[in-house]
C-alpha positions in Angstrom: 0.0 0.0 0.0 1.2 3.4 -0.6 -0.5 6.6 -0.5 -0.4 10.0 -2.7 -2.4 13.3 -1.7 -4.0 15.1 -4.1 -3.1 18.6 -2.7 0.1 19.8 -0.7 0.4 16.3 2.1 -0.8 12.6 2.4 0.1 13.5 6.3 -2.1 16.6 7.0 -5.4 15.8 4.7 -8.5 18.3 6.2 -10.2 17.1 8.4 -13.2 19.3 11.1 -13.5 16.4 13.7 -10.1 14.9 14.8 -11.9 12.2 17.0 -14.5 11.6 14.5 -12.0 10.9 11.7 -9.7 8.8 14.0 -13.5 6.6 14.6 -14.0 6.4 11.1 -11.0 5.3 9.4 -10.1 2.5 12.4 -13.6 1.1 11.8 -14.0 1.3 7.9 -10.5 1.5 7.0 -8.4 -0.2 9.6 -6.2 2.1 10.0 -4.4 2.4 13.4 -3.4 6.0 15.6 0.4 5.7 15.5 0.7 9.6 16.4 -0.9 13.0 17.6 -0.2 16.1 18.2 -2.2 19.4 19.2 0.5 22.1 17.8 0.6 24.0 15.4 -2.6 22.5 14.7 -4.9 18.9 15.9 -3.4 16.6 13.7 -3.9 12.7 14.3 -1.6 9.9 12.1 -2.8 6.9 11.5 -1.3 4.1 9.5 -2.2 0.9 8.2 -0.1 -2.0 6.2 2.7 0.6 6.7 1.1 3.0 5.0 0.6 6.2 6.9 -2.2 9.0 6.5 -2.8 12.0 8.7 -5.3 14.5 9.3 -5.7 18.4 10.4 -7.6 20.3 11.6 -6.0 23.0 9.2 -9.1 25.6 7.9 -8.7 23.1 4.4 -11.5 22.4 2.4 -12.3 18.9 2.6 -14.3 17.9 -0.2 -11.0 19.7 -2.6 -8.5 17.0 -1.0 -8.0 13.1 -0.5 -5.6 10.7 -1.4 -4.8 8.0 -4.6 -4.0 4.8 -2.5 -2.0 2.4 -4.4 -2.6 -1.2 -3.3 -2.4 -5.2 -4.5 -5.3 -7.3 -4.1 -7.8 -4.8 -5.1 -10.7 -6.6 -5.1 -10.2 -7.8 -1.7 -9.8 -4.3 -0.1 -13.1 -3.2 -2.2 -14.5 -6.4 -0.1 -13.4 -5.4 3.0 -14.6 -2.0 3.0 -18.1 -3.0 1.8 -18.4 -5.2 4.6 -17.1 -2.7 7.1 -20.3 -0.1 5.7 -18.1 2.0 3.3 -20.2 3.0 0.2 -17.7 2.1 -2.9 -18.0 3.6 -6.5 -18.7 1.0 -9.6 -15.1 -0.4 -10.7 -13.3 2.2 -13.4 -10.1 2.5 -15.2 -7.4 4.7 -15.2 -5.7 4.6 -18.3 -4.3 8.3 -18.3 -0.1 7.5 -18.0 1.9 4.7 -17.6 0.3 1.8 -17.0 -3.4 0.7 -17.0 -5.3 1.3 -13.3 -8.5 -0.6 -12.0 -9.8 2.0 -9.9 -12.6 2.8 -7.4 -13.5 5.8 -5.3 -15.1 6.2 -1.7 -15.7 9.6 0.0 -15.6 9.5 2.9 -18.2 11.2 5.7 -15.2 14.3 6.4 -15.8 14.8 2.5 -12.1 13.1 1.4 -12.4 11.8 -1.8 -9.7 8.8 -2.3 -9.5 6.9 -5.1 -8.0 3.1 -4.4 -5.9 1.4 -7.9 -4.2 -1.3 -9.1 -1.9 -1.7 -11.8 -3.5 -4.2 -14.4 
């Protein structure tokens, strides 16, 4: 798993609700609180499968930020967050550079948009 913001940092994605994020993504994404910190600003990390995201209470606008999450097993991961509650977008492809991507999309209740993809 790797992860790849969309704006400035995978790190300090927008966030309102520090707790309520931190609920959200251990339930529906598994992710895990490895750090937080109240200065300059709440910001919580969390991490999963080594993969680490984090989120601010920053004055961003949520629903203009998220994250392209490169995985393997794709299908699996779709699976998992279905099961967990996570409304998933239909499959797509991304066939924009390099290699071809088989792609879905959840948004997330904070208004995060992130797009999970697999090379083909």
């Amino acid at each position: 798993m790797e992860a790849f913001p969309y704006q400035a940092s995978v790190l300090a994605l927008p966030v309102t609700d520090i707790d309520a994020a931190v609920r959200w993504y251990s339930r529906c994404f598994g992710m895990v609180e490895v750090e937080r910190r109240s200065d300059p600003v709440p910001t919580v990390v969390m991490e999963r499968d080594g993969t680490r995201i984090g989120f601010s209470v920053n004055g961003g606008d949520p629903s203009q930020d998220g994250a392209a999450i490169l995985v393997s097993g794709i299908g699996a991961i779709r699976s998992q967050l279905e099961a967990s509650g996570v409304k998933v977008s239909e499959w797509g492809m991304d066939e924009r550079e390099g290699p071809k991507l088989r792609v879905f999309f959840v948004v997330a209740p904070d208004g995060l948009c992130y797009q999970f993809h697999e090379p083909i």
